[in-house]
C-alpha positions in Angstrom: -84.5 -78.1 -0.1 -86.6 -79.1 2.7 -86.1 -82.5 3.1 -88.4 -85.1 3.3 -90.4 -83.5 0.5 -92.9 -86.5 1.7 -94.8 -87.5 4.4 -93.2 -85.7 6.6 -94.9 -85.8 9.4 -95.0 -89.6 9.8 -90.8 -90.8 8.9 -88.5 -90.8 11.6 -85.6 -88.8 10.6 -82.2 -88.7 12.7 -80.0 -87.6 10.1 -80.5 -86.4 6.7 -76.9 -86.6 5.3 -76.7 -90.1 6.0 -76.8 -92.9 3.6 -78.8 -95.3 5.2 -82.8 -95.4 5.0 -84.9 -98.4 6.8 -88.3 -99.6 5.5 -89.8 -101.1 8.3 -93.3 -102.6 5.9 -96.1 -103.0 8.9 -93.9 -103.0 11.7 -94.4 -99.8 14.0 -91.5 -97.1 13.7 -91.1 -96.1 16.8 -90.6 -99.2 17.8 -87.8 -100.3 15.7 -86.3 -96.3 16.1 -86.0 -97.7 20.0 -84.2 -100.5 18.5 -81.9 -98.0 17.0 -81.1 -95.6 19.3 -77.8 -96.2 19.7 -77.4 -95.9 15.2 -77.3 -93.2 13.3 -79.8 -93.4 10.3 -81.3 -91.2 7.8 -84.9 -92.0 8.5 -87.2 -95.0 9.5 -90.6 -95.2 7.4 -93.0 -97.8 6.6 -94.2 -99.4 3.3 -97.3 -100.0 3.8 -97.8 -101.0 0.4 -96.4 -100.6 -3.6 -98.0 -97.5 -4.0 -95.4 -96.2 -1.5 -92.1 -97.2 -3.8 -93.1 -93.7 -6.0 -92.9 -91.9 -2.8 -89.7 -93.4 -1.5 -88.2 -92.9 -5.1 -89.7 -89.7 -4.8 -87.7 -88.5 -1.4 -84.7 -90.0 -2.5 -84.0 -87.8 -5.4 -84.7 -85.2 -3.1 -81.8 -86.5 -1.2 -80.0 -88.1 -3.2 -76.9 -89.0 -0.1 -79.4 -91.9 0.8 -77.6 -95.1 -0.9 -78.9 -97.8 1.4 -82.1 -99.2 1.8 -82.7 -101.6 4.4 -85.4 -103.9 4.3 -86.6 -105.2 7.8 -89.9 -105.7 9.5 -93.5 -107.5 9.2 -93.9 -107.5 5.1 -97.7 -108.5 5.4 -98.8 -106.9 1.9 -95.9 -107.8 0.1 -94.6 -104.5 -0.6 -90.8 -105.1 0.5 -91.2 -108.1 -2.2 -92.4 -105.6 -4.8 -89.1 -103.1 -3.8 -87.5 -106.1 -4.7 -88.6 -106.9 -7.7 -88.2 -103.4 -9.2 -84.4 -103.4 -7.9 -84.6 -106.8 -10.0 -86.4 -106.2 -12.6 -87.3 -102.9 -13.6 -90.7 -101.8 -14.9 -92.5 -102.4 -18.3 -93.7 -100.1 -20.7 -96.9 -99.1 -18.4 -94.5 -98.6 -15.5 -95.9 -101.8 -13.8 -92.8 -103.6 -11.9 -91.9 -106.8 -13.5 -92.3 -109.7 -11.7 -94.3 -108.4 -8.8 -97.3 -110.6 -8.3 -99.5 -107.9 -7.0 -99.2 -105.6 -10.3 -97.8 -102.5 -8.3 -96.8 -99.9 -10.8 -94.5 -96.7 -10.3 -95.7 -93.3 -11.3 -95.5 -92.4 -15.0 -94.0 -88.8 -13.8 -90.8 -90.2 -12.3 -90.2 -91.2 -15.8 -87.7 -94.3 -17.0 -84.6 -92.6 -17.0 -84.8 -92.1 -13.2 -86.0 -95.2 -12.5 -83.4 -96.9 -14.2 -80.7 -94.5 -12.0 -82.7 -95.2 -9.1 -82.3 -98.8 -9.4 -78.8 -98.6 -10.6 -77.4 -96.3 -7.5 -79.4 -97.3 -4.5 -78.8 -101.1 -3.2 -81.9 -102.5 -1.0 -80.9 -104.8 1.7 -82.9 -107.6 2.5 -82.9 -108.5 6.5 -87.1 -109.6 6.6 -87.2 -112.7 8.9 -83.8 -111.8 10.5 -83.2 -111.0 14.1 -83.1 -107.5 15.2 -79.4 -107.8 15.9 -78.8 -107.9 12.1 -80.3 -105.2 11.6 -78.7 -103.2 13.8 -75.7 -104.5 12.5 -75.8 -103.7 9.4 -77.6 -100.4 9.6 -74.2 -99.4 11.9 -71.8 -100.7 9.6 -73.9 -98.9 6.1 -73.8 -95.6 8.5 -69.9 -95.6 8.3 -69.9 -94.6 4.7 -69.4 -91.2 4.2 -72.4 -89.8 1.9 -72.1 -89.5 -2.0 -74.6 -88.2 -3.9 -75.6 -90.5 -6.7 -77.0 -87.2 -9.1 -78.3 -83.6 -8.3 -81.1 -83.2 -5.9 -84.4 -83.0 -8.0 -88.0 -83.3 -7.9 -91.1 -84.6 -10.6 -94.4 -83.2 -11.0 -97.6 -85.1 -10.2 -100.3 -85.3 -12.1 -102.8 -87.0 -9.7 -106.7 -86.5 -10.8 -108.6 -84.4 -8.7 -112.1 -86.2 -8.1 -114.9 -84.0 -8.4 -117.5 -84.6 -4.8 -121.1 -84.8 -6.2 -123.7 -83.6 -3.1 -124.8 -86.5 -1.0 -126.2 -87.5 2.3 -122.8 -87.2 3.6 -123.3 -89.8 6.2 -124.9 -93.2 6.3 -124.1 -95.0 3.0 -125.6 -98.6 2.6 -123.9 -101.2 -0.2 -124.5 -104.8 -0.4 -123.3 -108.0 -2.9 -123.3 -111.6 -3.3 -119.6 -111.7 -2.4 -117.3 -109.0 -1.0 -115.5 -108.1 -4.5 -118.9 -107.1 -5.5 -119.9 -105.0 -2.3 -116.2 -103.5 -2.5 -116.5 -102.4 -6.0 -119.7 -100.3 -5.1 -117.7 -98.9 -2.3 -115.0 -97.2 -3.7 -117.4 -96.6 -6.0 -118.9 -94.5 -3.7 -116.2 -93.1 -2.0 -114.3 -91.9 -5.3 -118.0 -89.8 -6.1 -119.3 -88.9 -2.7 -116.4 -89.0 -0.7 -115.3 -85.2 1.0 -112.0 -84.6 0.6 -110.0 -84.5 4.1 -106.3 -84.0 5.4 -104.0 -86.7 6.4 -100.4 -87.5 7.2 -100.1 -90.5 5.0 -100.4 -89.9 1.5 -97.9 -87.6 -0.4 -100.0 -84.9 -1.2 -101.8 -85.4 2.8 -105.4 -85.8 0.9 -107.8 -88.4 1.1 -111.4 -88.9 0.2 -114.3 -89.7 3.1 -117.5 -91.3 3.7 -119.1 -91.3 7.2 -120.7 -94.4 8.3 -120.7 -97.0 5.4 -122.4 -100.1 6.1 -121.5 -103.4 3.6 -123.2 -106.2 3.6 -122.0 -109.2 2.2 -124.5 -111.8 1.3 -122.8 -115.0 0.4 -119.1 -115.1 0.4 -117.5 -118.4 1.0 -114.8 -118.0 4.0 -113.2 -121.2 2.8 -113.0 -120.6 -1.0 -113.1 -117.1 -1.1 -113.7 -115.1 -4.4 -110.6 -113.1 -5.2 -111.0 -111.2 -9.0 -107.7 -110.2 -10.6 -108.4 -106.5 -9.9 -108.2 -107.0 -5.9 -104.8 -105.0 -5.1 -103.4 -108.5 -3.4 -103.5 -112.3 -3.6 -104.4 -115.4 -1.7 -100.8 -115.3 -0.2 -101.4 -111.9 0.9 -104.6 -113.5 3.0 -103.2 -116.4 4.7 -100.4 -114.3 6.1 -103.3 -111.6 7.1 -105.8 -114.6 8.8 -103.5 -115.2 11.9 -103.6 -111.7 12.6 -107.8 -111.8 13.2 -107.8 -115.4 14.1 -104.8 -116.0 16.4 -104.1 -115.0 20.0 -100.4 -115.2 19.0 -98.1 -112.7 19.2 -96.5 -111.3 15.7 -93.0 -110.1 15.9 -92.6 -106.3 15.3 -96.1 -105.8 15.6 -97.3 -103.9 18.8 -100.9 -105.8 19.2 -103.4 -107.5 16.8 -107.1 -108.3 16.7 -106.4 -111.5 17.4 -104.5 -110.6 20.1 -107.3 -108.1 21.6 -110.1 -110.8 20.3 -108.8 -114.0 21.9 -106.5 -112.9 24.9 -107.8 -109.5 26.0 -106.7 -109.3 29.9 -106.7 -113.0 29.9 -110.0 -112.8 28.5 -110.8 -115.3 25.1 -114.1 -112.9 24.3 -114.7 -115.5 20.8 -114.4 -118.4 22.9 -116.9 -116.6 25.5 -119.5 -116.2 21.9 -119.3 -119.7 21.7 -120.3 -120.5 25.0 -123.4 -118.3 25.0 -124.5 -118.9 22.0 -124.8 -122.8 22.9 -126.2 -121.8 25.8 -128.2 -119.1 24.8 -128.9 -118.3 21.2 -131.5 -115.8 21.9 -129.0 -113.6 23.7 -127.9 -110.2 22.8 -125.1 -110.1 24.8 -122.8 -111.8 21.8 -119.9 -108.7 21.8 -116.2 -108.8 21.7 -114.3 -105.5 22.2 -110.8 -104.8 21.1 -110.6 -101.6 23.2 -107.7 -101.1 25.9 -108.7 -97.6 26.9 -105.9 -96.7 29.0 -103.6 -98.1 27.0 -104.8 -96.6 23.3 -105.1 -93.3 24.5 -102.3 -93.2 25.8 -100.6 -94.2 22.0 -103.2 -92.1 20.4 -100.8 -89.1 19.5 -97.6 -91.6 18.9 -98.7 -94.8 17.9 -101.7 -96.7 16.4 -105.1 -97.9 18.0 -107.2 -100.7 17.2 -109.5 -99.9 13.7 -111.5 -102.4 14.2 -113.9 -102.0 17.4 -116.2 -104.5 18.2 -117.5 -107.6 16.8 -121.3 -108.7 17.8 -123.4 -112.0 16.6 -126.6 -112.4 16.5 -129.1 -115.7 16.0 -132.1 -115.2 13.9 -134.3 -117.9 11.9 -131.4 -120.2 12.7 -128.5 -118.6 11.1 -125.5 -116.6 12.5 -125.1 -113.3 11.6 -122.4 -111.2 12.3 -121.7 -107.1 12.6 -118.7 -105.9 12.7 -117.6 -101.9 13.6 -114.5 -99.7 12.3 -113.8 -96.7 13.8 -111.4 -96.0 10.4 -110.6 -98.2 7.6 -108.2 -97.4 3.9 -111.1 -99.2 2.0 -109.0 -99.7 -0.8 -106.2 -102.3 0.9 -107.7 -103.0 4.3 -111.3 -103.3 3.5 -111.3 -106.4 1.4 -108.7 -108.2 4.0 -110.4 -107.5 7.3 -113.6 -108.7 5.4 -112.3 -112.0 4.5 -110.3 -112.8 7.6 -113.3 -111.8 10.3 -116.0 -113.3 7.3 -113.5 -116.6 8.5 -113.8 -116.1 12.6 -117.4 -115.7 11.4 -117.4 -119.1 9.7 -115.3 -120.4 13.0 -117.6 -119.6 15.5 -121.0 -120.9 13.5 -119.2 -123.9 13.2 -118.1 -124.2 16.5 -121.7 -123.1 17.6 -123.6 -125.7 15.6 -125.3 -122.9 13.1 -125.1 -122.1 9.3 -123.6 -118.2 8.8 -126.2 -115.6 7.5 -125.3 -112.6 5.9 -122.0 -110.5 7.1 -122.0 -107.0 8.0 -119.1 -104.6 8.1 -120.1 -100.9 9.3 -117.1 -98.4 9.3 -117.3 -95.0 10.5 -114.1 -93.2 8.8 -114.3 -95.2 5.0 -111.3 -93.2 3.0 -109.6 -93.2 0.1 -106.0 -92.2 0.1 -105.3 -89.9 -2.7 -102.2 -91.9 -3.4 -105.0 -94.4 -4.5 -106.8 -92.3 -6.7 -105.5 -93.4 -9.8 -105.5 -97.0 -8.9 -109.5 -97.2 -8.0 -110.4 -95.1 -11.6 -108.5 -98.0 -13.4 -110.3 -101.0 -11.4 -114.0 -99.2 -11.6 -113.4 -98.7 -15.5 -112.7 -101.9 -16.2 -114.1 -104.0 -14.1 -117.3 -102.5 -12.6 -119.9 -102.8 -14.8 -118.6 -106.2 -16.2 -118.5 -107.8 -12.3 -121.6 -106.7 -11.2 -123.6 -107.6 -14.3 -124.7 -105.0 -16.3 -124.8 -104.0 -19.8 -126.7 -101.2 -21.9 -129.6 -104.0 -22.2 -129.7 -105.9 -19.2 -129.5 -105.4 -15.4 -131.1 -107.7 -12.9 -130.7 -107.5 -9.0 -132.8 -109.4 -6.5 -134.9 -107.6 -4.2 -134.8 -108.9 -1.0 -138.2 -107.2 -0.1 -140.4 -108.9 -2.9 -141.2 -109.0 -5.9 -144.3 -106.5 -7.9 -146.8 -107.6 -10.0 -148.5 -104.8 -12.5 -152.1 -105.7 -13.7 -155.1 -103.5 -15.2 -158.5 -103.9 -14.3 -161.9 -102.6 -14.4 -162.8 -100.7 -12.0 -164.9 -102.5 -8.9 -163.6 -105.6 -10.9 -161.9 -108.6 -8.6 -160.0 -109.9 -11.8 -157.4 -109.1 -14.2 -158.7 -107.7 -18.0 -159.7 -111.0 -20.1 -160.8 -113.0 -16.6 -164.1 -111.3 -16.2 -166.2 -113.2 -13.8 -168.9 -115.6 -15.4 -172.5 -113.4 -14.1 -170.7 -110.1 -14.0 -172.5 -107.0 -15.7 -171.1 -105.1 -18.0 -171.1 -101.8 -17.2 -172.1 -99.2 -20.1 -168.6 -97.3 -19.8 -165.8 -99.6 -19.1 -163.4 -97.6 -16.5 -159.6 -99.5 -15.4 -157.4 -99.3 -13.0 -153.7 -100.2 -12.4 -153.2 -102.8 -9.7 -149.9 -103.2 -7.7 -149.2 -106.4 -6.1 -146.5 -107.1 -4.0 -145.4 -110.8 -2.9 -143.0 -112.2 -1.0 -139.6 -113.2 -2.2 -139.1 -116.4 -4.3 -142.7 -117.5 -5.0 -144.0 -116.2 -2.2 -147.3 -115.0 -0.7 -149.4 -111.7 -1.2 -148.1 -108.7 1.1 -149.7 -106.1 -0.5 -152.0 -104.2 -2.6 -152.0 -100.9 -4.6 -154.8 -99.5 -6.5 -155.2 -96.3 -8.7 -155.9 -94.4 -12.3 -152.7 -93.4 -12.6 -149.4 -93.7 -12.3 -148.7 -90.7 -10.3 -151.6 -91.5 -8.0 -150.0 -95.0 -7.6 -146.5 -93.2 -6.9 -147.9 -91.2 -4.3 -149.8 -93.9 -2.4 -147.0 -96.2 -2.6 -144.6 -93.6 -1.4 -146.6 -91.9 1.4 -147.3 -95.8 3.6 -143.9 -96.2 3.9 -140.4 -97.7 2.6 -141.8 -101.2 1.0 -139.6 -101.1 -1.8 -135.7 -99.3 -1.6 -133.7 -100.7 -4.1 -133.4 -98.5 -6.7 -133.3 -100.4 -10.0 -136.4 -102.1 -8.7 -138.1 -98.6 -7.9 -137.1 -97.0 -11.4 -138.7 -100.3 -13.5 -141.9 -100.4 -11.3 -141.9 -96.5 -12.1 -141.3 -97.2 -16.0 -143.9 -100.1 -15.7 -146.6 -98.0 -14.1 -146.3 -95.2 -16.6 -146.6 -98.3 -19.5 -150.0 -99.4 -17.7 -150.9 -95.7 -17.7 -150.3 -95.7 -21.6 -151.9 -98.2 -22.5 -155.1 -97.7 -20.4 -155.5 -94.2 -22.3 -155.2 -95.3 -25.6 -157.7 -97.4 -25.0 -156.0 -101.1 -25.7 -155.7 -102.3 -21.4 -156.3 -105.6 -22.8 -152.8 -105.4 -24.9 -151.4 -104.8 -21.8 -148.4 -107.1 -20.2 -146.0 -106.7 -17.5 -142.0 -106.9 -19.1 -142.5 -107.3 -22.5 -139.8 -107.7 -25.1 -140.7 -105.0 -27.1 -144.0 -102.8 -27.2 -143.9 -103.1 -30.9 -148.0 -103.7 -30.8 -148.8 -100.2 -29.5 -150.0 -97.5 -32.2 -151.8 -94.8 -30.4 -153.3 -92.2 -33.1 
């Protein structure tokens, strides 16, 4: 059997006969293969996350001579503690590992049996926070043991979903939500129904789904008491060992570079620091940019090594609030999304204060927004159960705030200055009473009158409102003003106007013979 079955073009693998794998977490393979050069090994790969145990279970029973996993490296998602916990623990009856605080789960297909030999044969060494001479170490001495396999080489089937791509724009997708588990639902969202299907190295069957050019924006999330629903694939602890990454200059064992790193100490250079300066000295400025790029030393990685995802950061003073943008030239939108949101929604927070300004709203536009088909499964469960539900809406109710205004729907008579039932007091009356449907839209939250539409019809109505330009884009607004107008429009030709009312609870008064 070829061997790895998985993700084979991203392990490092020395020798296949030998006993001992290494699960580096986030810390950058080739780096710690350097550190074991001298070693023999079977292969080096990361664990990027839980989802990755079925894969490792996976290639071990493809080779079943591996007996040794050690455990070493930068375990930023927790996934070397949910390898753990399974070793400990087992799974339940859903195949979620017991005791794993992030609800990782192993793949049904494996089935119990295998898990339970799995966990039974193969011993996980734990060296995270040790030096790199225990690793070595013990990596050496594990390599001395001559291979046994544990059972017969084997494989399982897979019975990952195949999302269907409905037509779209393809490119330039725009979301938006009070806090970021809202705007992240609608993503993935997205993604899972619009997204083309792509190659890549890191997911077992090298799939993945795409969006071009998403922009989120994320209205009101509080960086210091952030929002974190149950259904977000990682916890609080998860964050606070993310934050320093984005918000310090320091330097993170096993970890080549960081944002914070390329943010606050880029050739010397502390670029946030810099924002802070201008904006106190200049708030009207555009020149508000930090860049993460080292372009002779990324490109030179870019075959063998990773470059920054996140690209630039800019800020931007407007009716006295700081806004911030922030650019990704490739983001998993499933696991790194919600984190890099929170932790630069934070440096957002840092500099207002620092500045002397309240934050506005925060804006996250990534170019490559993907799904990895190792994910599939996991996104179908969190949008069945918790989309409609966190977002508000039910078969009788849905409500969203339209930033742009707010429409009032009135009939009239024709030439008339006031609403059916106001008539003025020396108007005459005309011998044929004629109406028309009157648009009105108003500012936001009480405010004043932007515009006007008038017409006999709905459709005349739709045209004019269409043809001026983009006033109105949300669509739940667009489709009630459409129902609305076609209710005016109703009632006008039966000849009741009068009876007419704008969100009625029922239209139970109508009777048109």
């Amino acid at each position: 059997m070829d061997w790895p079955i998985l993700y084979k073009q991203v392990l490092q693998v020395k020798d296949p006969k030998n006993p001992v794998g290494v699960a580096v977490m986030w810390t950058e393979r080739q780096v710690v293969a350097d550190l074991l050069k001298n070693v023999d090994y079977c292969a080096i790969g990361n664990l990027y996350s839980s989802a990755g145990i079925s894969a490792m279970i996976r290639n071990i029973f493809a080779n079943p001579n591996i007996r040794h996993i050690v455990l070493w490296g930068a375990d930023l998602s927790r996934s070397g503690q949910a390898l753990l916990a399974l070793m400990e623990n087992g799974t339940d009856e859903d195949f979620f590992i017991i005791g794993d605080e992030k609800k990782g789960q192993i793949e049904k297909e494996i089935g119990r049996n295998n898990i339970d030999l799995f966990r039974k044969n193969i011993r996980v060494v734990n060296l995270r926070g040790k030096p790199v001479t225990d690793l070595q170490q013990t990596v050496a001495q594990l390599s001395q043991e001559k291979p046994k396999s544990f059972t017969e080489p084997k494989t399982f089937p897979t019975s990952r979903p195949k999302p269907f791509t409905f037509p779209s724009e393809q490119i330039g997708f725009r979301t938006h939500g009070v806090t970021a588990a809202q705007t992240w639902l609608k993503i993935i969202n997205n993604i899972m129904r619009y997204g083309r299907n792509k190659t890549t190295r890191y997911t077992q069957e090298n799939e993945l789904k795409e969006l071009l050019n998403v922009m989120a924006v994320v209205y009101n999330e509080d960086p210091d008491h952030p929002y974190l629903p149950h259904y977000f694939p990682f916890t609080q602890k998860d964050l606070d060992a993310y934050y320093p990454q984005v918000l310090s200059a320091k330097q993170i064992p096993g970890i080549a570079y960081t944002y914070g790193q390329r943010l606050r100490d880029h050739d010397g250079v502390d670029q946030i620091q810099q924002i802070i300066d201008l904006i106190k000295k200049r708030p009207f400025s555009k020149k508000m940019v930090a860049f993460t790029a080292n372009v002779k030393e990324d490109w030179s990685v870019v075959n063998k090594g990773d470059t920054p995802c996140l690209t630039q950061i800019l800020c931007s003073i407007q009716d006295g609030k700081l806004f911030m943008t922030t650019h990704f030239r490739s983001q998993d939108m499933v696991h790194g999304w919600p984190r890099n949101v929170f932790s630069l929604r934070k440096l957002q927070k840092l500099i207002a204060d620092e500045s002397g300004y309240p934050m506005g709203a925060f804006v996250m536009i990534t170019h490559s927004a993907h799904i990895y088909s190792d994910d599939y499964e996991l996104v179908g469960k969190i949008t069945k159960e918790n989309y409609e539900k966190e977002l508000g809406y039910t078969s009788r109710q849905m409500f969203e705030d339209d930033l742009r205004g707010n429409i009032v729907i009135e009939i009239e008579e024709s030439g008339a200055r006031n609403p059916v039932g106001r008539p003025p007091i020396h108007a005459k009356k005309p011998l044929k009473k004629e109406y028309e449907i009157v648009v009105k839209l108003y500012a936001p939250n009480g405010g004043l009158l932007l515009k006007e539409w008038r017409g006999k019809s709905a459709m005349e109505l739709y045209i004019g409102m269409v043809n001026i330009g983009d006033f109105l884009v949300l669509p739940s607004h667009l489709i009630y003003i459409g129902a609305e107008l076609q209710r005016a429009e109703y009632y006008i030709r039966c000849g009741v106007p009068e009876k007419y009312s704008q969100d009625p609870a029922a239209n139970k008064e109508l009777f048109c013979a």
